[in-house]
N, C-alpha and C positions, 0 to 999 in steps of 0.2 A: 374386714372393714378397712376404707382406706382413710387412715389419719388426718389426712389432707382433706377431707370432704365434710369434714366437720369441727363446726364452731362451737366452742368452750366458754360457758359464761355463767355470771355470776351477778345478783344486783343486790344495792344495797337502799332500803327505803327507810322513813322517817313519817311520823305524823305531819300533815299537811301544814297544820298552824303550829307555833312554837309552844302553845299553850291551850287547852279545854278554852278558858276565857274568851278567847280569844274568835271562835267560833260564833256563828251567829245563832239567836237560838233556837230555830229550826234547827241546824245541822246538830246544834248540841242537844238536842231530844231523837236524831236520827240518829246520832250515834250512842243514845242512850239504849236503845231500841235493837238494832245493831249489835250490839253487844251485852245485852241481860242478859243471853243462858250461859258464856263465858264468864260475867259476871258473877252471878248466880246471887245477885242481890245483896255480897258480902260486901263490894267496893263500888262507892260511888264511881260514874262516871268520867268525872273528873281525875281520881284518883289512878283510874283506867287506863287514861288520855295517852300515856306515853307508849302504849303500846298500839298506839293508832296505827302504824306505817304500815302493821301485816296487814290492812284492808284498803285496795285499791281507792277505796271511795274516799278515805278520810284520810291518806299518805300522799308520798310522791317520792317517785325516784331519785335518788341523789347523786349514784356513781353505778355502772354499766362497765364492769369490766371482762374482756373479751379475748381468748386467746386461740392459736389455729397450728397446725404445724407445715411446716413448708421443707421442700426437700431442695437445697441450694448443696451445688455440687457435689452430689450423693451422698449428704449430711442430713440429717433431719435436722432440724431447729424447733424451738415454740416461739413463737411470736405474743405476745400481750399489750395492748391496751386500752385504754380505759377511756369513757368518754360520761365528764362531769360538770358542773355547772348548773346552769337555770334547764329544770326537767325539760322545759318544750326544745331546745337546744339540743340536747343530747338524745332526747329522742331522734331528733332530726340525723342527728349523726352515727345511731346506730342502725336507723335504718336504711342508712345511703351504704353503711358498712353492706347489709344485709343484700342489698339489693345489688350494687355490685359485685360484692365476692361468694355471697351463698346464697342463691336465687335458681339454684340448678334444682332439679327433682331427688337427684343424688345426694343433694346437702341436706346436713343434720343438725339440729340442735342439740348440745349437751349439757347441763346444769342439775345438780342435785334440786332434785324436786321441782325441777321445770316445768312438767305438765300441771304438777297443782301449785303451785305459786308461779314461779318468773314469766312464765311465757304467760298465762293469763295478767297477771300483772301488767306486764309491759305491755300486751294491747288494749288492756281498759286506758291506761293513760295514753297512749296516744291517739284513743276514740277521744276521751277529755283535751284532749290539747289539739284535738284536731287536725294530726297526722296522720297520713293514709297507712294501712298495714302494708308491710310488707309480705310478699306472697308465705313466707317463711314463717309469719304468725298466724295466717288464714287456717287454723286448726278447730274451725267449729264443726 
């Protein structure tokens, strides 16, 4: 495989609101809901709450950090980073990463547990934020 054709990544999420509370109460009976058989009825909801951020629906991305290796003067290097701030933002900015430099059929995505968390992840939120996917997360 060649090192170069594949990007290295990592995300880091948080529950959506700072607080259960802070939810409306629809979404706080959705994530009641949502969350019972994890639950399993021992811990309110509420008490639940901080572990929002593993569910696209009730989290949001906070940092996308990203690394590649490049081969400058017959040197390998790693390259890294990161792209954080307000989620619709840095969505923005990792898929212009994506679309620029790893949009070939060749390129790969790499992340522990990628297929069942980050890469799902990252394109529910940018269906919610209403950025287009990159051909690179088009994996349904």
């Amino acid at each position: 495989m060649n090192l170069e054709q594949v990007l290295f990544l990592d995300i880091e999420t948080v529950p959506l609101e700072a607080s259960f509370d802070a939810l409306s109460e629809e979404e706080q009976q959705l994530f009641a809901d949502k969350t019972r058989y994890q639950r399993k009825d021992e811990i309110s909801p509420k008490e639940f709450y901080s572990r929002a951020g593993i569910w696209a629906e009730f989290g949001k991305i906070v940092c996308i950090s990203a690394g590649y290796f490049v081969d400058v003067s017959d040197k390998r290097s790693f390259r890294l980073t990161s792209f954080y701030g307000e989620e619709p933002d840095l969505l923005v900015a990792f898929k212009d990463l994506l679309d620029q430099h790893f949009s070939k059929r060749y390129h790969k995505l790499c992340a522990h547990n990628g297929k069942e968390f980050d890469f799902p992840y990252i394109a529910r939120r940018m269906l919610v934020n209403d950025v287009p996917l990159p051909n690179a997360l088009k994996i349904a």
